[in-house]
C-alpha positions in Angstrom: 136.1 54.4 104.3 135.3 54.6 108.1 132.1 56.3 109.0 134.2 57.8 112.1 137.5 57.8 110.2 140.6 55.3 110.6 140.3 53.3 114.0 143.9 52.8 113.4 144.9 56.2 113.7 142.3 56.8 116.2 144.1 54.4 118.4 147.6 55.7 117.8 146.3 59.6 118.5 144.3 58.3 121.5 146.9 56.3 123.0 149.3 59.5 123.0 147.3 61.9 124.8 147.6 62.2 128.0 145.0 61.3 130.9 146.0 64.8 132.0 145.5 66.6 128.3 142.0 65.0 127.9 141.0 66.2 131.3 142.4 69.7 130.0 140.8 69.0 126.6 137.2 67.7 127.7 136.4 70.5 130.1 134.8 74.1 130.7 135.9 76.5 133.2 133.3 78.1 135.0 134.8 81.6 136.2 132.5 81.9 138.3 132.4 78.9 140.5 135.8 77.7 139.4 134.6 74.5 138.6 136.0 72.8 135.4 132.8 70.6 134.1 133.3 67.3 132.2 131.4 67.8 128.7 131.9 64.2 128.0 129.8 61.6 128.7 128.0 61.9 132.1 126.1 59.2 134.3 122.5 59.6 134.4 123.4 61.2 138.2 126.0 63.5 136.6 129.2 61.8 136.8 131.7 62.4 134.4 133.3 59.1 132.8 136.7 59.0 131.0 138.2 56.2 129.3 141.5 55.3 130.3 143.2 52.1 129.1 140.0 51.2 127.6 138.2 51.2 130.8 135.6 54.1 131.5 136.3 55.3 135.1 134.9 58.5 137.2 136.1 61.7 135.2 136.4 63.2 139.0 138.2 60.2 140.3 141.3 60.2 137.4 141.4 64.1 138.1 142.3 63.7 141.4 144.6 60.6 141.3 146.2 62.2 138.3 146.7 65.9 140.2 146.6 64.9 143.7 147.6 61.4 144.4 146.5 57.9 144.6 142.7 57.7 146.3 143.2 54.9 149.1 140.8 51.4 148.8 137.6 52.2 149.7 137.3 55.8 149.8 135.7 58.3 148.2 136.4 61.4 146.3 133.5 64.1 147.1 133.4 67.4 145.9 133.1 70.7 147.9 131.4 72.2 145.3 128.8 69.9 145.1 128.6 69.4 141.2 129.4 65.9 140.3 130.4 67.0 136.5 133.3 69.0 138.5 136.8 67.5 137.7 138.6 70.7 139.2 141.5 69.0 142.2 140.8 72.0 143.6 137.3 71.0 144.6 137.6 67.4 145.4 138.8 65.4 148.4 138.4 62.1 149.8 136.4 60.6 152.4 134.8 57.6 153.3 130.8 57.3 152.7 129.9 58.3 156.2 131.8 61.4 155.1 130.1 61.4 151.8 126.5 61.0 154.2 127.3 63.8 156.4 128.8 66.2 154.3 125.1 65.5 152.1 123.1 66.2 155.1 124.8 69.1 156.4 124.5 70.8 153.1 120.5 70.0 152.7 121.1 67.5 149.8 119.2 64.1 151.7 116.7 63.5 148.7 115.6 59.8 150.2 116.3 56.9 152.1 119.5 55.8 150.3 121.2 59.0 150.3 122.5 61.8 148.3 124.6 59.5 145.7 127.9 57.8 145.3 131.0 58.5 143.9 
């Protein structure tokens, strides 16, 4: 008896669900803003992390690769709507960090010397 049931069949159920399904499975919609928040496990700056093939990744990240397309070496996914829990395509879209810098500053988010945060 397995305190969080059979890891055999929690690798066989796992293994068939989508990247796409969990994304669907593991969010909220927020009517409102239209953001779809990751209520997984978060970062401690808000970041949403999935695990796919056993590796945890950027929840916002997969979203986009898996809706949009493949994110290009070295660039960024930011998010228009400024909420890093946000996996919504809608909201993201990539840039480099002197895009991720700019877009911080111009929308009053510079907390310190490093900058806003990284994604």
């Amino acid at each position: 008896n397995y305190r969080h049931g059979d890891p055999e069949k929690s690798k066989v159920i796992c293994s068939d669900v989508s990247v796409i399904d969990k994304i669907e499975q593991y969010t909220e919609l927020i009517t409102e803003s239209g953001c779809w928040i990751w209520m997984r496990q978060l970062n401690s700056k808000g970041y949403g992390i999935i695990n796919t093939d056993s590796v945890g990744k950027y929840a916002h990240r997969v979203s986009f690769e898996e809706h949009v397309g493949v994110i290009p070496d070295g660039m960024y996914v930011l998010h228009h709507c400024d909420t890093p829990s946000c996996v919504n395509p809608s909201h993201l879209f990539v840039g480099t960090q002197k895009d991720n810098m700019q877009d911080c500053a111009v929308k009053g988010r510079w907390r310190n010397q490093y900058g806003c945060g990284w994604s």
